[in-house]
C-alpha positions, 0 to 999 in steps of 0.5 A: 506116414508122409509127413507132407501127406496131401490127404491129412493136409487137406483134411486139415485145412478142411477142418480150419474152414468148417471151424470159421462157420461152426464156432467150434473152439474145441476140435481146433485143438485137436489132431486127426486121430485125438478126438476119438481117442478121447472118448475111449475108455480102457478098463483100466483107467485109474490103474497106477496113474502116472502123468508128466508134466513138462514145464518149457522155459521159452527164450532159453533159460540162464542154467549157469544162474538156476543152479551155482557151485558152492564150494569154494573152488568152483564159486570162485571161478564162477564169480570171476567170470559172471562179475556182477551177475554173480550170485552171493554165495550166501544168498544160494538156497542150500541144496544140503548134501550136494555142493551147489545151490539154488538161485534165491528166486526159488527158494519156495523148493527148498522144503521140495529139496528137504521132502526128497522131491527135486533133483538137478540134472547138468550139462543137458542139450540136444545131441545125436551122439556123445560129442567132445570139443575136439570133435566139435572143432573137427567135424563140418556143420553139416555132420549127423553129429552136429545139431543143426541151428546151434544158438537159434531160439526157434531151432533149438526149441524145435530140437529140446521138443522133438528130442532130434538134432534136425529141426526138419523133425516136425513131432515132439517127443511127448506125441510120439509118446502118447501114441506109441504108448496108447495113452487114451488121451493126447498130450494136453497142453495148458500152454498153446499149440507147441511141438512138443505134443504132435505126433503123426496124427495127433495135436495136442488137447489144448485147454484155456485156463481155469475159468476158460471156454471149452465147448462150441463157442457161444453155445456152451449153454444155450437158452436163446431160442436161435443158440437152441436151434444153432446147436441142434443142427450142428449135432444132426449134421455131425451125426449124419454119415457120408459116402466121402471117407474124409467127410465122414472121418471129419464129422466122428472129430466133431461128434467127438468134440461135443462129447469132450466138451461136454465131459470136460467143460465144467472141470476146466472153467473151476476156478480156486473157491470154486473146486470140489475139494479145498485141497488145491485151493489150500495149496495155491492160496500162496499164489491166489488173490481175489480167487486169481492164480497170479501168474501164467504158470500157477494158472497153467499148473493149477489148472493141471492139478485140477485134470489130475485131482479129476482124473476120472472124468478126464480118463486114462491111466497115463497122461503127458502134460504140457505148460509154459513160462516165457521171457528168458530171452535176458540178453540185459537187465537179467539182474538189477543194478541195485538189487538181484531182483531183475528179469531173470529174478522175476521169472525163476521167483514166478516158476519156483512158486507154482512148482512148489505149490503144484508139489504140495497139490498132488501130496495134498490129493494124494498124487505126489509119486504118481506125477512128476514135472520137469523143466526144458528150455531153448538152451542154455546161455553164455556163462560169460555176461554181455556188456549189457548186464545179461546174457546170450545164447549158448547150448547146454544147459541145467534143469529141475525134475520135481515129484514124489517119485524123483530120486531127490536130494541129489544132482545127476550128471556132470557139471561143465567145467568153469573155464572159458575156453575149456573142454566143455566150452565150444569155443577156441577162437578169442572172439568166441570164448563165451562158455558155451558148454557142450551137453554131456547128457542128451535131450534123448536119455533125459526124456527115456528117464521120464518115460521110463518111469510112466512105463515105456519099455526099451523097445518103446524108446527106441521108437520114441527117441531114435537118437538114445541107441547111439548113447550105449548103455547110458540111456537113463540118468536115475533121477527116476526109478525105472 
C-alpha cells in the first residue's frame, strides 16, 4: 500500500475526531487493521509460545562502557583513551569465559551470565551492506550504501526501528513482523507509540502501566445513571452498519476496541500484591517498595511479565514486545567526578535490575526459553570523551540479548579495534578522530536472529528485512537457535 494513502490518512484522522467525543482511550492505540485482529482466536493459541521483547535505549547508549575489554592488551587501550570515564578493571563484572566485562552498574546479570542466559553482540549498527573504512571515505553520502543521517538522534533511531538505512522508511521491523507472520496480535508497546511496531496498517497495542486505564475513559465501570447511558449509546451506535465502507470499517475498530478492553482491562490494571500468582511479585520484590515497581523500565517489564504469565487472555502463540528506557544522551556528567556513580550509572543500574528480574519472572512461570529481551539504542557513542566528562554521538554499537533460549555465556561478533583512527573508526581527519566505529554486524542480520527463532523463515526475512539479502550468507549471528 502507498504510504501516504489518502483513504488510510483520512480514516485516521477521522478516527482522532471521533476519539475527542467518544472518550475512548483504547482504539487510539491501535492501527486500521490491529483491533479486529485482536479478537481472533487461532486454534493454536498456546502452541510453543514464543515473545520478543525489544528494550530500546532511547538517547544512544554508551556500548564503549556497557561491555569493556579485560584483558590486559586491549583495557590498556581503552584506558588510555577514555581517562577518566575508564572503568577500573576490577570493578567489571566478570563475564567468566570471555575477555570482557560488564559495567558494574549491571551486576544484577551476573548470575543471567552464570545461568547461560545473556549473550553480548559488538560492533551493531544500521547497514545496507558490509561497509569498510576505505569505502566510507570514498563513496559520496548520497550513496545506498551510506546510511543517511549519520550521528542524528531522531535518523538513526528511525534506522535501529525500521532495520533500513533511509529514515523515509516509516514501519519498524517488529510491524513487518507481525503482519508478515500473522501474529493474532499487534506489536504491544508498554513504552508509547514508536516506530518500531508500525506496520502498513497496523500500530502498535499501546498499554499504560500496571495499574493503568484501559478501556473507554470514564467508563470502565459505570454506575452513574448517565455514565450507563453514555455507554449504552456508544455500544448501539458501534454496532449499528452503514453503507459508507470507511464508516463501517471504523465502528468494527470500535466494536473491537470495547471487546479488548474489556479482555484486557483487569490484566493491565494488576499491580504487585495484586497478581493471581506470587511468582512475579517474588521476582520484582528486588525493585518493589509499597507495592510500586520503582523505576520506568521494571513497571514496563513487569507489566509484560504479567501479559506473558496471562497469555491466554491476551492470545496468540507468537507475541513482539516493545518497551523503553530514556536518557542516554550523556554528552556530560556520564560519570561522577568522586565516584562511577553518575548518569550513565544511573541508567544501566535501572535496566540491568529489571532484566534480571524479568529473567527470573519467566523462569518463575515457566517461560524462560519461550521468551527473549534484547536491547537497541540510537547509536553508539564517541569512544574518545568529550571535555565535559561525557560523550558524543557515534554509530556502532554493543548490545545485550537475554533468555532461556540465548546461547549464552559467550559474546558474538567482532569487537571494533580500539584505535582512534583505525580501521573501524570512521574518521581520517584530525578534527574527526573520535572513535566512531563502522558496524561490522547490521541491525538487519541482528533482527533475522531474533525472528529466526520466533519462526520466521528465510523467505519471510526477506520480507521483513529487505537489506539482509545483501549480507550473503552471514544472515544470522547464533546468539539463538534457529
Amino acid at each position: 500500500m502507498n504510504p501516504s494513502s489518502p483513504t488510510i490518512d483520512h480514516m485516521l484522522l477521522s478516527r482522532r475526531r471521533w476519539l475527542q467525543f467518544s472518550g475512548s482511550t483504547l482504539a487510539g492505540a491501535l492501527g486500521v487493521a490491529g483491533l479486529s485482529a485482536l479478537t481472533q482466536t487461532p486454534a493454536n493459541a498456546q502452541a510453543g509460545y514464543k515473545a520478543l521483547v525489544c528494550v530500546f535505549l532511547y538517547g544512544g547508549n554508551d556500548g564503549c562502557n556497557t561491555v569493556v575489554p579485560t584483558d590486559t592488551t586491549r583495557y590498556n587501550q581503552y584506558a588510555a583513551v577514555r581517562g577518566a570515564l575508564a572503568l577500573p578493571r576490577g570493578s567489571l563484572v566478570n563475564l567468566s569465559g570471555t575477555d570482557h566485562g560488564l559495567h558494574p552498574a549491571l551486576s544484577a546479570l551476573a548470575p543471567v551470565w552464570a545461568d547461560g542466559g545473556l549473550a553480548p553482540v559488538f560492533n551493531v549498527g544500521p547497514l545496507f551492506a558490509p561497509l569498510t573504512k576505505a569505502e566510507f571515505r570514498r563513496l559520496p553520502a548520497s550513496d545506498a550504501r551510506i546510511p543517511q543521517s549519520l550521528f542524528s538522534h531522531s535518523d538513526q533511531q528511525v534506522l535501529w526501528e525500521s532495520a533500513s538505512s533511509r529514515v523515509t522508511e516509516r514501519t519498524g521491523w517488529g510491524g513487518r513482523a507481525a503482519a508478515t507472520l500473522g501474529t493474532t496480535n499487534p506489536v504491544i508497546s508498554v513504552g508509547g507509540n514508536g516506530r518500531f511496531g508500525l506496520s502498513e496498517l497496523q500500530t502498535p497495542l499501546v498499554l499504560p502501566e500496571p495499574g493503568g486505564t484501559f478501556g473507554l475513559n470514564g467508563l470502565e465501570h459505570p454506575t452513574w445513571a448517565p455514565e450507563v447511558e453514555r455507554q449504552r449509546a456508544l455500544q448501539a451506535l458501534y454496532a449499528d452498519s452503514d453503507s459508507n465502507a470507511m464508516r463501517n470499517a471504523y465502528m468494527g475498530q470500535q466494536r473491537d476496541a470495547l471487546a479488548m478492553s474489556a479482555r484486557l482491562g483487569a490484566l493491565v490494571a494488576q499491580r504487585p500484591g495484586t497478581v493471581a500468582s506470587s511468582a512475579l511479585d517474588t521476582a520484582f520484590a528486588p525493585i518493589t517498595t509499597n507495592g510500586r515497581i520503582n523505576t520506568p523500565i521494571g513497571r514496563q517489564l513487569y507489566q509484560v511479565a504479567k501479559l506473558v504469565q496471562g497469555r491466554v487472555t491476551v492470545q496468540g502463540s507468537r507475541q513482539i514486545f516493545f518497551a523503553q528506557q530514556g536518557g542516554y544522551d550523556n554528552h556530560s556528567g556520564q560519570i561522577a567526578a568522586t565516584s562511577l556513580e553518575g548518569d550513565h550509572f544511573r541508567l544501566l543500574q535501572a535496566l540491568g535490575d529489571a532484566m534480571a528480574c524479568f529473567y527470573n519472572a519467566m523462569r518463575a512461570i515457566g517461560m524462560g526459553d519461550s521468551v527473549t529481551l534484547f536491547t537497541q539504542s540510537d547509536f553508539g557513542r564517541t569512544f574518545k570523551p568529550n571535555n565535559s566528562s561525557g560523550t558524543d554521538h557515534a554509530w556502532g554499537n554493543h548490545q545485550l540479548v537475554m533468555g532461556g533460549a540465548v546461547n549464552g555465556g559467550t559474546t558474538y561478533g567482532t569487537p571494533p579495534e580500539l584505535v582512534i583512527g583505525g580501521p573501524d573508526d570512521v574518521g581520517q581527519d584530525p578534527w574527526e578522530l573520535h572513535g566512531r566505529w563502522i558496524p561490522r554486524l547490521s541491525v538487519d542480520q541482528y533482527a533475522a536472529t531474533l525472528l529466526g527463532w520466533i519462526g520466521a523463515s528465510d523467505s519471510q526475512l526477506d520480507d521483513i528485512l529487505p537489506n539482509l539479502r545483501n549480507f550473503g550468507s552471514a544472515r544470522r549471528l547464533g546468539f539463538l537457535p534457529a
